[in-house]
N, C-alpha and C positions, 0 to 999 in steps of 0.2 A: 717597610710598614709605616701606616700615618700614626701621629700622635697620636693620645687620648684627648677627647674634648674634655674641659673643664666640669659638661655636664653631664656626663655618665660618671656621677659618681657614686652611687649607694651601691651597685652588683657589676662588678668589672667583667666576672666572669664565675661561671658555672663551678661551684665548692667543690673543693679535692675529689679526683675522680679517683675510685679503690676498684683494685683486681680481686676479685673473688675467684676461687677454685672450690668446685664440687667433683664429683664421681658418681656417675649418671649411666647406668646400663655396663658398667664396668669400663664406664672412656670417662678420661682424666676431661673436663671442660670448665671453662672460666666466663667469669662474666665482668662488665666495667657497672661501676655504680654509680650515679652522682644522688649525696643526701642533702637536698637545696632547703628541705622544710617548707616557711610559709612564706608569702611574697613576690611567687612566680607566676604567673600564666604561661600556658603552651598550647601551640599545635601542631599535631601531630597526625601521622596516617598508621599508627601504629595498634595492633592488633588490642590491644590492653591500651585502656586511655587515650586512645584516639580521639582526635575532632580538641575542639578551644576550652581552654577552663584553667580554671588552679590547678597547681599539682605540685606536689613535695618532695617525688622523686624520677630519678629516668635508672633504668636497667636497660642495657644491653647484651641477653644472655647467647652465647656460643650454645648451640645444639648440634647432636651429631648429623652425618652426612646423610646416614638415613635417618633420618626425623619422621614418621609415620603421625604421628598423635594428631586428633581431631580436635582439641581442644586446647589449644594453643593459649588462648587467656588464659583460664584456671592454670594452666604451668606455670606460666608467665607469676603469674598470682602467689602460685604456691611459692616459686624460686623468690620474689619479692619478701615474702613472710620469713622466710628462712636468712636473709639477706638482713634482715630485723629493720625491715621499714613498715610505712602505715599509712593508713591515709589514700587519696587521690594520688594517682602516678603514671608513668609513661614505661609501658614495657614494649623490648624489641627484641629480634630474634634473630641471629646470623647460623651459616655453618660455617661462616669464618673464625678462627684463630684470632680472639679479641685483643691478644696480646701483642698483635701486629697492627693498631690502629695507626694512623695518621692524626695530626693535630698541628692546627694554624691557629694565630693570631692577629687581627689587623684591630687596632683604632679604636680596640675596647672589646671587640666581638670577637668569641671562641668559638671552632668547631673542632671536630672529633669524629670521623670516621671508620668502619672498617668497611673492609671488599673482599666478599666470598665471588668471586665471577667464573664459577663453575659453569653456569648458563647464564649467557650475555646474547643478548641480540639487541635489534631495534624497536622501538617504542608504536611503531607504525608498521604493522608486518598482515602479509595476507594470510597468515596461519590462523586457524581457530584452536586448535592444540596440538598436544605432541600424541604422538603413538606410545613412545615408550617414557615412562617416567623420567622426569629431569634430574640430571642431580643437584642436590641444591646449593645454593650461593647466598645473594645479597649483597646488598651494599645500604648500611645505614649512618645518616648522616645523623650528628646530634649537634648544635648547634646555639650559643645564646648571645643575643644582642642585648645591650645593656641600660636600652631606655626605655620606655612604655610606647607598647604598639596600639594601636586600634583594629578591631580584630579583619578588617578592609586590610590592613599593614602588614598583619600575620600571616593571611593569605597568601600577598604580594611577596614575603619571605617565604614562603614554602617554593613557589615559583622561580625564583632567584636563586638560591641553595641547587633547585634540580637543572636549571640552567649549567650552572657553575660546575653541579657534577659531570655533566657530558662533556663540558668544555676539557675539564679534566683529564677523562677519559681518551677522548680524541688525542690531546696532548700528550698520551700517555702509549700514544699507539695503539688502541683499540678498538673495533668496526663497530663498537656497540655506543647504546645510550643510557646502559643499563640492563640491568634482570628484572626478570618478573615479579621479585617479591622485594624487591627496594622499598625502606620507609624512610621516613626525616622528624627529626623534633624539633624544635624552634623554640626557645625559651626567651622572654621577656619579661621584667619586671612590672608587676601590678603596679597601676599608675596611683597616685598617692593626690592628696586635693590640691587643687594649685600649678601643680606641674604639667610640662608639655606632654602631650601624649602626640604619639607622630603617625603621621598617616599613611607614608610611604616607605617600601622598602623596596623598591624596583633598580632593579644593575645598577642604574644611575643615580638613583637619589644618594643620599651622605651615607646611612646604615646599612642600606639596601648593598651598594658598592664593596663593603667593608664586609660584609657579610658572603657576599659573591668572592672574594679576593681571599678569606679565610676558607671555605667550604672550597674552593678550586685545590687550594694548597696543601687540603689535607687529606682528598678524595684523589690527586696526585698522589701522596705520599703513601696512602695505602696500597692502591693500585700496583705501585711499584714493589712494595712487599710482597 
């Protein structure tokens, strides 16, 4: 793993991540939290709080294998309330075992995994759907870099992060590039007056790299569980 720069210093990484356990339809299920507050921006493809903005928390809640329900925010929403958060926030949804995440670190930047791959295939398929319901999966990345993006930057990490997943995957022995209902968060620090705000996170650039090299290692590690 590379050093930390000197200048990622105010948010190293994404504040204590807690296991939550509820009983939901009479199945034991858990959820990961992180309570970050104010100071973040994110983006995110996730059902609740998705697209660029501030936000003050991330939830990643375990749902059962049949997950039926049509209204996926509002739970999201509800489980957040109960969870005793507020505000703007990023909610996510697995039928993976939260308690088996994956988690890397490279050069300042966190991520945080899990992998339900109950239904994996490729990203580019000549299906238009299935006949019989899938069962469900996911694989959601969460993820935070520790300098101020521009929201061109934030993109380019969404990009980089799903890159880094397949890579993963492939490495991990798997024909797939992913499931159908995969999401990612990406968190970066609200840029503050005066300071760099950075424009690239692509494989190559400095973040972008580090960010690619955290999300491999820990979309690897799930995988593997």
């Amino acid at each position: 793993m590379t050093a930390l720069d000197p200048i990622a210093r105010r948010h190293v990484a994404l504040p204590g991540l807690r296991l939550l356990t509820r009983v939901e339809d009479g199945e034991l299920l858990h959820s990961l939290l992180w309570k970050v507050g104010d100071g973040w921006r994110m983006i995110s493809s996730a059902v609740l709080g998705g697209g660029i903005g501030e936000r003050r928390w991330i939830l990643n809640a375990q749902v059962g294998h049949g997950y039926r329900r049509v209204d996926p925010d509002r739970h999201l929403a509800d489980l957040a309330r109960l969870a005793g958060v507020d505000g703007p926030g990023v909610g996510l949804m697995t039928a993976a075992d939260v308690r088996a995440y994956g988690s890397a670190h490279d050069g300042g930047v966190e991520a945080v995994a899990t992998a339900g791959l109950g239904v994996r295939g490729w990203a580019a398929s000549p299906a238009e759907s299935t006949v019989t319901a899938p069962r469900a999966g996911t694989i959601n990345i969460v993820a935070a870099i520790p300098v101020p993006l521009t929201d061109a930057a934030l993109v380019n990490a969404v990009a980089t992060a799903t890159e880094a997943k397949v890579q993963a995957l492939l490495d991990a022995g798997l024909d797939c590039s992913g499931t159908p209902t995969d999401a990612v968060c990406v968190a970066a620090p609200s840029p503050r007056a005066d300071e760099e705000v950075h424009a690239f996170a692509g494989p190559r650039s400095l973040w972008g790299a580090r960010l690619a090299r955290a999300v491999h290692d820990a979309v690897r590690s799930a995988a593997d569980r």
